[in-house]
C-alpha positions in Angstrom: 1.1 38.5 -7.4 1.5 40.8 -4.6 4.7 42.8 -3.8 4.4 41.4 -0.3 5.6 37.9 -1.7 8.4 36.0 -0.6 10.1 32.8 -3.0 12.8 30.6 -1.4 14.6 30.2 -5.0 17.7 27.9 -4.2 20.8 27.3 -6.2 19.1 29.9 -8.8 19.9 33.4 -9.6 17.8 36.1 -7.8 16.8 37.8 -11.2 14.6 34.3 -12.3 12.4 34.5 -9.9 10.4 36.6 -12.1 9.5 34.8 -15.3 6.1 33.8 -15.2 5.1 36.4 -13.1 5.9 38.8 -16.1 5.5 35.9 -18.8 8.8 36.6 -20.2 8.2 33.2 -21.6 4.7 32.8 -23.5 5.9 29.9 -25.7 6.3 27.5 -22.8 3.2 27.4 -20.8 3.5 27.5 -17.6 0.0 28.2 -15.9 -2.0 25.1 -14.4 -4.0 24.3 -11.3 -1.9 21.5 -10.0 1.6 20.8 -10.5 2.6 17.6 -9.3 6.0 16.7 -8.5 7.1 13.0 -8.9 6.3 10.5 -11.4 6.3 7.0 -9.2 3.6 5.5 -8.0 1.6 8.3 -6.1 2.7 11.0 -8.2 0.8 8.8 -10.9 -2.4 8.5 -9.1 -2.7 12.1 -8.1 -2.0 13.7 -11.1 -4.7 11.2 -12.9 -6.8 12.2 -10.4 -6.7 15.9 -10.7 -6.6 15.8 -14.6 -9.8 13.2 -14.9 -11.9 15.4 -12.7 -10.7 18.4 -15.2 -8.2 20.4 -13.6 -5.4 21.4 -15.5 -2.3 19.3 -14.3 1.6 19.3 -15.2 3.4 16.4 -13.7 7.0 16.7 -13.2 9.1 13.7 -13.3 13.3 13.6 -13.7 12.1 10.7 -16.1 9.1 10.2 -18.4 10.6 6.6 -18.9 10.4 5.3 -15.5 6.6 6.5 -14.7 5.1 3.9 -12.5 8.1 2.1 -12.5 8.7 -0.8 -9.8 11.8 0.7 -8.1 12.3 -2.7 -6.1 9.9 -6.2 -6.3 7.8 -6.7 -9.7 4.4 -7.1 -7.9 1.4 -5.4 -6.8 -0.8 -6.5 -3.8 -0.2 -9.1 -1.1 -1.3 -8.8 3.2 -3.2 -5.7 3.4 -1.7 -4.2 0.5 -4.1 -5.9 -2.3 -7.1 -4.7 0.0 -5.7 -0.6 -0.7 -5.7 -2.0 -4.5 -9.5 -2.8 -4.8 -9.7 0.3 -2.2 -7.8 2.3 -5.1 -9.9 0.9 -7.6 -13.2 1.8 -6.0 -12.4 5.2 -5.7 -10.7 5.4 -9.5 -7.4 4.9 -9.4 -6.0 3.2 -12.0 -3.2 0.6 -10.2 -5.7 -1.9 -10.4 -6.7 -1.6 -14.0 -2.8 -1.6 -14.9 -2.1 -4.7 -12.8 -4.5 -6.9 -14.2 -3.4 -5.8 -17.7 0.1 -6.4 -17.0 0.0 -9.2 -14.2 1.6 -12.8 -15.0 1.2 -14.7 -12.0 -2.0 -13.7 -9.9 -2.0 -15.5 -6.3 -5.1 -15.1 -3.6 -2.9 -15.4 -0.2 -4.2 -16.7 3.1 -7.2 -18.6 1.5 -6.6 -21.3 4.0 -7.7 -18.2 6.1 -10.7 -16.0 7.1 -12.1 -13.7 4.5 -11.0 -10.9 6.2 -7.4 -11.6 5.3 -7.5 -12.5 1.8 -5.3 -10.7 -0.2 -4.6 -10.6 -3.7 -1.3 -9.9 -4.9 0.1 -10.6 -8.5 3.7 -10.4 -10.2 3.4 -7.8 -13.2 5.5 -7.8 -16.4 7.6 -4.8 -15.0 8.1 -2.7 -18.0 5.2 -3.5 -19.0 3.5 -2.7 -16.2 5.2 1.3 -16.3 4.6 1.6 -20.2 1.1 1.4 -19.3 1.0 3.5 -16.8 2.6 6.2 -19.1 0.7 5.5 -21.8 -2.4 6.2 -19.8 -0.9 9.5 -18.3 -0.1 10.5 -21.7 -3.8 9.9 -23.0 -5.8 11.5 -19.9 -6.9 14.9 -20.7 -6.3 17.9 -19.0 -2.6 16.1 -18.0 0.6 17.8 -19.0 3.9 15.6 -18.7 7.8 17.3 -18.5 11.3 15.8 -17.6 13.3 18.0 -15.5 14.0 18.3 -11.7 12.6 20.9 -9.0 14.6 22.5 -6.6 12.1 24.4 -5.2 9.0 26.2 -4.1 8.0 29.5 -4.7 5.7 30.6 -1.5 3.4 33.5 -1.1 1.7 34.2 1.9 2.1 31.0 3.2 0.8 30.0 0.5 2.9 27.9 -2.4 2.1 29.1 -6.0 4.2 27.1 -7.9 7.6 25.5 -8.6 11.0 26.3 -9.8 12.6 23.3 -12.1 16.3 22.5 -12.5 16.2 24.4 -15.9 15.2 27.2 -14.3 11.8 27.4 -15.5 9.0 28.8 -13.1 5.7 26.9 -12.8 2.6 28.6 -11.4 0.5 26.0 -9.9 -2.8 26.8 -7.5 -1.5 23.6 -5.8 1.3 21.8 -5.7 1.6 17.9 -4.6 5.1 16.5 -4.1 5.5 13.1 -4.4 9.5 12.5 -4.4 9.9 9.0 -3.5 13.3 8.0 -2.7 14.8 10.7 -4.4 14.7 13.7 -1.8 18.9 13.8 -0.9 18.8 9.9 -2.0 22.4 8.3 -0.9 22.6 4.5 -2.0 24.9 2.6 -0.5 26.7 -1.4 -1.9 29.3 -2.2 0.5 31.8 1.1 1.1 30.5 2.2 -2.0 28.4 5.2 -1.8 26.7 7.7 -4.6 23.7 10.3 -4.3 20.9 8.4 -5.9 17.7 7.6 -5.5 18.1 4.9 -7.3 21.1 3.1 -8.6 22.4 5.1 -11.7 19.3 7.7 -11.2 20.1 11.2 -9.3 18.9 12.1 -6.3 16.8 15.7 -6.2 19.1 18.0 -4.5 17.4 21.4 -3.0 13.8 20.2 -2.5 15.3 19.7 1.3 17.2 22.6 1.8 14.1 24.5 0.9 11.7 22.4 3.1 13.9 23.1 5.8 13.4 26.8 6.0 10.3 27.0 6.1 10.3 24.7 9.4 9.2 21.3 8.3 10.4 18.3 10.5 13.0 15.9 8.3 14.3 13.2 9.2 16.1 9.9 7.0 15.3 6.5 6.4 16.5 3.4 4.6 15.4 1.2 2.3 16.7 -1.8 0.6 16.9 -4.2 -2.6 17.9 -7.3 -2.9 20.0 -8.2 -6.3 18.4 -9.6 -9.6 19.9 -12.6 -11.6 20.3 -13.9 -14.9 17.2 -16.4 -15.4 19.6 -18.7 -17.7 22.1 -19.2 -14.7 19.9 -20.7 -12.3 18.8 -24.4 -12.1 15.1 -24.2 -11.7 15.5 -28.2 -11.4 16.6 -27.7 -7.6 14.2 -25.3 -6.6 10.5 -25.4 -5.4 7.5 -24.2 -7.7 4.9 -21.8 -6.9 2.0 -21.9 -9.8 -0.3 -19.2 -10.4 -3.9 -19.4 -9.8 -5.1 -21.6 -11.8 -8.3 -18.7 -12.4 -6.5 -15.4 -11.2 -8.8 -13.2 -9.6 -8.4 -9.4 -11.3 -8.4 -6.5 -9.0 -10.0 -3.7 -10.9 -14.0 -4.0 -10.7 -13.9 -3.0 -14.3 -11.8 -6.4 -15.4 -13.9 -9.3 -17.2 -11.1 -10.9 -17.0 -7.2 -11.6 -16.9 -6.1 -12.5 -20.5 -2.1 -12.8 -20.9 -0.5 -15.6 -20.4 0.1 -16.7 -16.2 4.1 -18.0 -15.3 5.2 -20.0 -12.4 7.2 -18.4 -9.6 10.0 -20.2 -7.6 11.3 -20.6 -3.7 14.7 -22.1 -2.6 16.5 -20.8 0.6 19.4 -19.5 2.5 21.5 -21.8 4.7 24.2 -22.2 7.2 26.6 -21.3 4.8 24.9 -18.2 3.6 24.6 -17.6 7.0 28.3 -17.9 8.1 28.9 -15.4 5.2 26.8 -12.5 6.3 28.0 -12.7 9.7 31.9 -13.0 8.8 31.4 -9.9 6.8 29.2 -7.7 8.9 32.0 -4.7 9.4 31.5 -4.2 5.7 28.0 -4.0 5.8 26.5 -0.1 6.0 23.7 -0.9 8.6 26.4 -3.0 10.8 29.5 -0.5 10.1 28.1 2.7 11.2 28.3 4.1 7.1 24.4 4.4 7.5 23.0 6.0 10.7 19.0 5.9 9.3 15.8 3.5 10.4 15.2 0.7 8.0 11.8 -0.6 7.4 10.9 -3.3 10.7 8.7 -5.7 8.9 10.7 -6.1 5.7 14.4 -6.6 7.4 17.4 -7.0 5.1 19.4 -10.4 5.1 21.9 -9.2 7.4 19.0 -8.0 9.4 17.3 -11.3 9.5 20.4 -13.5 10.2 21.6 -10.9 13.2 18.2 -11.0 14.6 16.8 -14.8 13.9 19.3 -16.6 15.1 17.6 -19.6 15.6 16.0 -19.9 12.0 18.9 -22.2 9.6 17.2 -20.9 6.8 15.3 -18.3 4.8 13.2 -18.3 2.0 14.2 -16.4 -1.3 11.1 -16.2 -3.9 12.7 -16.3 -7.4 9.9 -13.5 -9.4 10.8 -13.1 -13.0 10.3 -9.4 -13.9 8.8 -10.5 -16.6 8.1 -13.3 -19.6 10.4 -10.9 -22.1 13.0 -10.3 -19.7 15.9 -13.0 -18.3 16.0 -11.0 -15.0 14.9 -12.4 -12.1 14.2 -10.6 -8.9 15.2 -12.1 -5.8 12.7 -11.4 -2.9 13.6 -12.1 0.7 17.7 -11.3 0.2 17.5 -7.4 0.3 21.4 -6.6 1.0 23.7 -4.0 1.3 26.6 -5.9 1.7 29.5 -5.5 -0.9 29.5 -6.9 -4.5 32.0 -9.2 -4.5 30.4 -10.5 -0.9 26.6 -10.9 -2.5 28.0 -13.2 -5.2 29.4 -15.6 -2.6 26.1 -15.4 -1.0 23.7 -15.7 -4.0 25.9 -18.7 -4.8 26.0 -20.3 -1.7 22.1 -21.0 -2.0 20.2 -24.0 -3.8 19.8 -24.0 -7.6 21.8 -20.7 -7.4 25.2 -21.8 -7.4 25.9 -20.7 -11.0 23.4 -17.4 -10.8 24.8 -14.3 -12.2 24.3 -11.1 -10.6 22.9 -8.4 -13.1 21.8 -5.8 -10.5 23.6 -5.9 -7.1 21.2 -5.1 -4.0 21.8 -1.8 -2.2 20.4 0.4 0.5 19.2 4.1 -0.2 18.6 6.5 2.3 16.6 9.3 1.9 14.7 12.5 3.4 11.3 12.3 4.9 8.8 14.9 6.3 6.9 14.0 9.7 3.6 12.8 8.0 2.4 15.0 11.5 2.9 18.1 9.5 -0.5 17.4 7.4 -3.7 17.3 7.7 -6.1 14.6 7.1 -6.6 15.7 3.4 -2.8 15.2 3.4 -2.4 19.0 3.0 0.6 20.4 5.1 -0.6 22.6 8.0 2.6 25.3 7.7 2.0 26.0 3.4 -1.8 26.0 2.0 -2.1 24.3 -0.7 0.8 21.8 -0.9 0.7 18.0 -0.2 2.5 15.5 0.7 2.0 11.6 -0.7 4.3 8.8 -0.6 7.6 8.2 0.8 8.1 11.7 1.7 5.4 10.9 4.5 7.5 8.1 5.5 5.8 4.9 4.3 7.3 1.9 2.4 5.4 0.6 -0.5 3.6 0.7 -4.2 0.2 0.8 -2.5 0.7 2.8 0.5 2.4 5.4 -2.0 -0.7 5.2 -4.9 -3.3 5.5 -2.3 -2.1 8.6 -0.2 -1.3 9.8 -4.2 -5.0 9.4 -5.1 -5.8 10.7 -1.8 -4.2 14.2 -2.2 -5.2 14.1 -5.8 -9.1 14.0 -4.7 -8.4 16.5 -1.6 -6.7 18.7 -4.3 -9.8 18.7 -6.3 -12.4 19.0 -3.9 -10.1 21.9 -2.6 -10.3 23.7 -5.9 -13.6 23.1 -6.0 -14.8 24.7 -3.2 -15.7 21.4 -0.9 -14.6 19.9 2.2 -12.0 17.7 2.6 -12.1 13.9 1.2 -11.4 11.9 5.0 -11.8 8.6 4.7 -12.7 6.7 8.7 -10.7 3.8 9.5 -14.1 2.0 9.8 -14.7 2.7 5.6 -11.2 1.7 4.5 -7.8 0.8 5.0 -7.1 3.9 3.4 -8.7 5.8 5.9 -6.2 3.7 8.6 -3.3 4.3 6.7 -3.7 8.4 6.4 -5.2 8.4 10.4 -2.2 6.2 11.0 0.3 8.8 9.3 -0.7 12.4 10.6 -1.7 11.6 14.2 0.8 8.9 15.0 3.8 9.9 12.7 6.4 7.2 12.0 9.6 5.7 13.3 10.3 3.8 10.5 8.9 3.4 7.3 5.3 2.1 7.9 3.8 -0.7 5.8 0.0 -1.3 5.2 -1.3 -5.0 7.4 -4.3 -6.2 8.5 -3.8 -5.8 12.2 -3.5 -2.2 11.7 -6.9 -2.1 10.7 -9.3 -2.5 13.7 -12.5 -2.6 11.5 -10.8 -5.4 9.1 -13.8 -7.8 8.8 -15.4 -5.0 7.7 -12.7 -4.2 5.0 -13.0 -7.0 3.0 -11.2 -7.3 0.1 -13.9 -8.2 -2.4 -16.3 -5.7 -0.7 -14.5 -2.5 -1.3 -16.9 -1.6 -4.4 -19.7 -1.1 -1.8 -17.6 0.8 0.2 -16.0 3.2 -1.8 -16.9 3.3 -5.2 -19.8 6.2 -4.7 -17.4 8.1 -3.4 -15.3 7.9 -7.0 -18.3 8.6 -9.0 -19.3 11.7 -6.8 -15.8 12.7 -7.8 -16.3 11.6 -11.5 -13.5 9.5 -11.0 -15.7 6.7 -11.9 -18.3 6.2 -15.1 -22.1 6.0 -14.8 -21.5 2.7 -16.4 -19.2 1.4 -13.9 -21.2 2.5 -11.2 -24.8 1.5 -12.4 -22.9 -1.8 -12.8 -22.2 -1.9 -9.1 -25.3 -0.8 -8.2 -27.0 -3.8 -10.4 -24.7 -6.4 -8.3 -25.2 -5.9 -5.2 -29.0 -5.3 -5.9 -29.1 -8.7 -7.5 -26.8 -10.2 -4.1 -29.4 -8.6 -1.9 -32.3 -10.1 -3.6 -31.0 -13.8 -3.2 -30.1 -13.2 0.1 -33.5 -12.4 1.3 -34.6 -15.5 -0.6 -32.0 -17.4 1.7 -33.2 -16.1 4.9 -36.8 -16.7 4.0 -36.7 -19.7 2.3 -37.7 -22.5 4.8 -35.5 -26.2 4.3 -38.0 -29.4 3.7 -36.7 -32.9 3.0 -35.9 -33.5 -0.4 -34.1 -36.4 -2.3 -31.6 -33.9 -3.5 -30.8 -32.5 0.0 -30.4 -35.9 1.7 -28.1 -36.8 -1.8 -25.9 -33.9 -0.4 -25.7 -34.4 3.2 -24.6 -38.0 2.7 -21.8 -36.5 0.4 -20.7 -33.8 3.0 -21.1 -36.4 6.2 -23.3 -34.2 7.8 -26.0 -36.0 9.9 -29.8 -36.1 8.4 -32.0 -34.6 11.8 -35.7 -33.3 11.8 -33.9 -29.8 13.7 -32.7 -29.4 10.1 -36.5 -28.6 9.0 -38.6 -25.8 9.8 -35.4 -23.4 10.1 -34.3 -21.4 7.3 -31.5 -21.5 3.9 -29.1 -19.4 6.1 -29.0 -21.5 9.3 -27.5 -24.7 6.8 -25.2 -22.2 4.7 -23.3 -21.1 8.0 -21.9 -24.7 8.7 -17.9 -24.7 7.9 -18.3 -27.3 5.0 -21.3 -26.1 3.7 -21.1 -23.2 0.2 -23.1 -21.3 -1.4 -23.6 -23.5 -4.0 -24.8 -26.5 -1.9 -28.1 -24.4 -1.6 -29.1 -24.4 -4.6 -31.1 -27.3 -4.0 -33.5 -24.3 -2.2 -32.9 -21.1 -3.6 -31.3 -21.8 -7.7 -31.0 -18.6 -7.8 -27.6 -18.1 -6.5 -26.4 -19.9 -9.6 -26.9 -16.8 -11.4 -24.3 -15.2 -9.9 -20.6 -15.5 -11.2 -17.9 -16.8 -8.6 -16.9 -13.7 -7.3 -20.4 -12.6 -6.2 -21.7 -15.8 -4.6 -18.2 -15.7 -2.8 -19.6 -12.3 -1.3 -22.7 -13.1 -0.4 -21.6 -16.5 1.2 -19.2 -14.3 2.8 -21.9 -11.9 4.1 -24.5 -14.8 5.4 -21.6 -16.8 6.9 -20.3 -13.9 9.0 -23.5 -12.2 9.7 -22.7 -12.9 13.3 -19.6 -11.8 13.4 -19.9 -8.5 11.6 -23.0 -7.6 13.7 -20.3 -8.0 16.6 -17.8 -6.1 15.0 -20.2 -3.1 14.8 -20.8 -3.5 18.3 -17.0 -3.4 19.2 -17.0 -0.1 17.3 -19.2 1.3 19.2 -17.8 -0.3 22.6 -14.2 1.0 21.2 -15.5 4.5 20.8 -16.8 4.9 24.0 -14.0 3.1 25.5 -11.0 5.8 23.5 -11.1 8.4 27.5 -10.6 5.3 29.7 -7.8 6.1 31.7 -4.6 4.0 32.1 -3.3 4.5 35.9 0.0 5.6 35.8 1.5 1.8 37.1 -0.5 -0.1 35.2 1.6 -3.5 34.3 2.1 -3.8 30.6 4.7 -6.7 31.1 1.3 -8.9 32.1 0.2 -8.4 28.8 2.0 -11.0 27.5 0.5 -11.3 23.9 0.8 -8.0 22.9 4.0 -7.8 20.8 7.2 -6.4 22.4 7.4 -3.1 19.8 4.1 -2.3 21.6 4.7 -2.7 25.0 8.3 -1.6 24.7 6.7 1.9 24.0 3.8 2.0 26.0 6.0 1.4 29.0 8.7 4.5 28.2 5.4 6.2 27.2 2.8 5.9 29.7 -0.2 7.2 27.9 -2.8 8.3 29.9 -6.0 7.0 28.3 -6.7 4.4 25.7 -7.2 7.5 22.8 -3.4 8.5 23.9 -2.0 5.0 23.9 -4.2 4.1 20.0 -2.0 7.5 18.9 1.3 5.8 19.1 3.3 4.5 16.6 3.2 0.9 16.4 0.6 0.4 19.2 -2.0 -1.4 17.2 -5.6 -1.6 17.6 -5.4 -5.4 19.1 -2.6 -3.9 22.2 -5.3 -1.2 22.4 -8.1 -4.0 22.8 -5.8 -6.0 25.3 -5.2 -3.1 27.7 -8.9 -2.4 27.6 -9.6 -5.9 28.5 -7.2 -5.9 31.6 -8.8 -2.7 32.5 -12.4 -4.2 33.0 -10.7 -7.1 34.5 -8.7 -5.2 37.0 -12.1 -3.3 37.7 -14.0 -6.2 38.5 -16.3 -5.6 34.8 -16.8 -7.9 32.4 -15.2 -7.4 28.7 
């Protein structure tokens, strides 16, 4: 290295700042091409990444035991966030393939629904769920694992070269991704109880911050919460609602036949009045309320003091009982995060339906922590001030298994193709939500933590969940992230969808015995229109499936569920996706409209308040300034546009 090179080497005497750089040390190798820093959900998916396309990677974690663990609810998937699954999948990630080995209760939200907003989402066996993703950390080639902390970064020419861990030890890395979760200065807080944690009994990482800092990266702190878990023996399951699986649970890895272990039933009872009486009697105790905690909380997942202060008009909540798992009596309680003191959450926990007896094993608790200003990177999620080191996860400051394992796999693959010699990995917000999520991050920054959902996405009928294979997945095997095998499989699929859709649009409907059988059964009128038109006209009626039209075209029998779901999908909303690429275009060329500077948001009336709140202290001056801030969505961006036109005497 050159004498010219400057290390920030905190909390560490000046004189060990030299030991692989003279490899004082042979025995313990400490040479690679990545060093990733973090062992939760991003750190996971970025060190697979650069280890499976055969860079030599060392993962750091303070833990080897909790890789992939499930810091707060037992579930992967849901709104939005089981689209960045498949999306994760496509590319080759492994979440997915983890999920569906480890998943227990598999549920396909919003099917009453458009397409477009299907989501799956699935409750995992929680250790489980981390033993496999260790176990398949500790099997990928190329991929180094060590417990111990890092304090810091060793920088040369504003450059970063490697690492220095809590033990002192120097690792040389040609790039470094830090992935730190919850950990970076984490302070938990239960009641007036504080301790520097990220997580309750776990130690926060202490110097990482200090050494950001000085080299002139923006922090700032945010919260995040947990609500308590319970014995499953003390509740009465009698008095509560149940919530069954599907009864065929849908897998979200490409490469699952299907989901094998056994499926459980999840739960719902609910706050009331007097749950409600207790929170606000005891809000001077509770950190958020009390001044003890000064940080921004996540918006769209409130705590229960949160959503009692602010809902005053709901008498009740709903708390989803998940077991963590069918070897495990503990029970997590979604929808009660809290921060609120011990003695004060047992009241509460008791005070609800079929709870009354519950015992708390876990209390719930807040954790603030230290973020960077996701506007200090790039779009390959390098940072602009230090080559060669990335930022994924909560240190960008999202909320979130998936949004954490996609920006994860992200710098993983930029990381590689950087080492590599190739251009960055950028994925459009038209391909993926990915690509929203990452263009979300470093042009709008946050204000609180963000969280993946479908209005985000502009582009969403596009961004199916079932579709993200065709999207994506060349990408992963270009990146030999994903097998011939996989891919020729893909390939095959949609070859074999394509060929029966032709046959649907030119196959011509003629009377038949078995037709008229079916319209009788369905109530739809028999009318000589019907004839002469073809398959696809009859398949885009509301009551009509795919499998109605067999009576034409048998072929689409020989596709499984999941494919004739697709191409139903893509016949049915031909129209609308032809549309959608029409708005694209119309939304391109509409980004340097300008916004006069007294133009009336308050007459927008269904744009949601965050929105208009800022757009009014803001005042953008064109539509591509006002789609640049945080939590001005592409809809409010479609809405302004409208009243544009309207105010200019244009059509829409």
């Amino acid at each position: 290295m050159s004498e010219k090179s400057t290390y920030l080497v905190l909390s560490l005497p000046p004189f060990q700042a030299s030991l692989f750089m003279n490899e004082q040390n042979p025995v313990i190798p400490s040479r690679f091409d990545v060093v990733v820093v973090g062992g939760g959900h991003a750190g996971a998916e970025a060190a697979y990444a650069c280890a499976k396309g055969g860079l030599q990677t060392v993962l750091i974690s303070m833990n080897l035991d909790t890789l992939g663990q499930m810091s707060c609810n037992p579930a992967i998937g849901g709104i939005a966030k089981g689209h960045m699954v498949r999306e994760i999948d496509a590319l080759g990630g492994i979440m997915g393939r983890v999920i569906d080995e480890t998943g227990i209760h598999f549920k396909m939200l919003n099917r009453s629904k458009g397409p477009a907003v299907w989501a799956p989402r699935a409750q995992a066996e929680k250790k489980a769920y981390q033993n496999v993703v260790k176990w398949t950390l500790e099997e990928t080639p190329n991929l180094s694992l060590r417990q111990d902390t890092v304090n810091s970064l060793l920088i040369e020419n504003d450059a970063v070269v490697g690492v220095v861990t809590g033990r002192g030890h120097e690792i040389a890395g040609r790039a470094v991704i830090l992935t730190t979760g919850t950990f970076l200065n984490g302070l938990i807080h239960i009641g007036e109880y504080q301790a520097k944690s990220g997580r309750i009994s776990e130690s926060s990482a202490i110097g990482l911050s200090d050494c950001l800092a000085h080299y002139g990266f923006a922090l700032g702190r945010l919260k995040t919460g947990t609500p308590p878990r319970v014995l499953k023996k003390s509740i009465d399951f009698s008095k509560t609602e149940v919530q069954p699986p599907d009864e065929i649970p849908q897998p979200f890895s490409y490469a699952t036949q299907a989901i094998r272990q056994q499926q459980i039933d999840c739960y719902i009872t609910y706050t009331n009045a007097e749950a409600h009486r207790l929170i606000l009697d005891n809000l001077d105790r509770a950190p958020m309320y009390s001044g003890q905690i000064q940080s921004t909380g996540p918006r769209y997942c409130p705590s229960i003091e949160d959503k009692v202060v602010r809902f005053t008009d709901r008498e009740r909540h709903h708390i989803f009982i998940e077991p963590e798992g069918i070897r495990t009596g503990e029970v997590y309680l979604n929808g009660v995060s809290t921060s609120l003191p011990e003695e004060i959450q047992w009241k509460l926990i008791r005070s609800c339906r079929g709870l009354e007896e519950a015992e708390i094993m876990k209390p719930g608790y807040a954790v603030e922590y230290d973020y960077v200003d996701p506007r200090e990177l790039g779009p390959d999620l390098q940072t602009k001030k230090i080559r060669h080191l990335y930022f994924a996860g909560q240190i960008n400051g999202t909320t979130g298994y998936e949004e954490a394992a996609a920006q994860g796999l992200m710098a993983g693959i930029n990381v590689l193709r950087s080492l590599r010699g190739e251009a960055p990995f950028v994925l459009s917000r038209g391909e993926a939500y990915i690509g929203v999520l990452v263009d979300d991050l470093v042009y709008k920054g946050v204000e609180d933590p963000y969280r993946m959902f479908t209005s985000r996405a502009e582009h969403r009928l596009l961004l199916r969940q079932d579709n993200a294979d065709r999207r994506l997945m060349k990408y992963g095997h270009e990146l030999g992230l994903i097998t011939d095998d996989d891919f020729a499989r893909m390939v095959d699929r949609y070859a074999r969808i394509e060929g029966i859709r032709k046959k649907i649009y030119a196959t011509g409907m003629r009377p038949l015995p078995e037709f008229d059988a079916l319209l009788a059964e369905k109530g739809i009128p028999r009318t000589d229109q019907m004839f002469g038109k073809t398959v696809d006209s009859f398949l885009r009626r509301p009551e009509v499936q795919l499998e109605d039209v067999q009576v034409f075209v048998p072929e689409v029998m020989q596709l499984d569920e999941d494919h004739r779901r697709i191409l139903e999908m893509e016949v049915k909303y031909e129209g609308y996706v032809k549309r959608e690429m029409e708005n694209i275009e119309r939304r391109e060329k509409a980004r340097q409209i300008v916004i006069p500077a007294d133009f009336d948001y308050d007459s927008l009336t269904a744009m949601k308040k965050e929105a208009r709140e800022k757009l009014k202290r803001l005042r953008p001056v064109d539509l591509d300034a006002a789609s640049r801030i945080s939590g001005v969505d592409p809809p409010d961006i479609d809405l302004i546009h409208m009243r544009l036109l309207q105010l200019s005497g244009r059509n829409a």
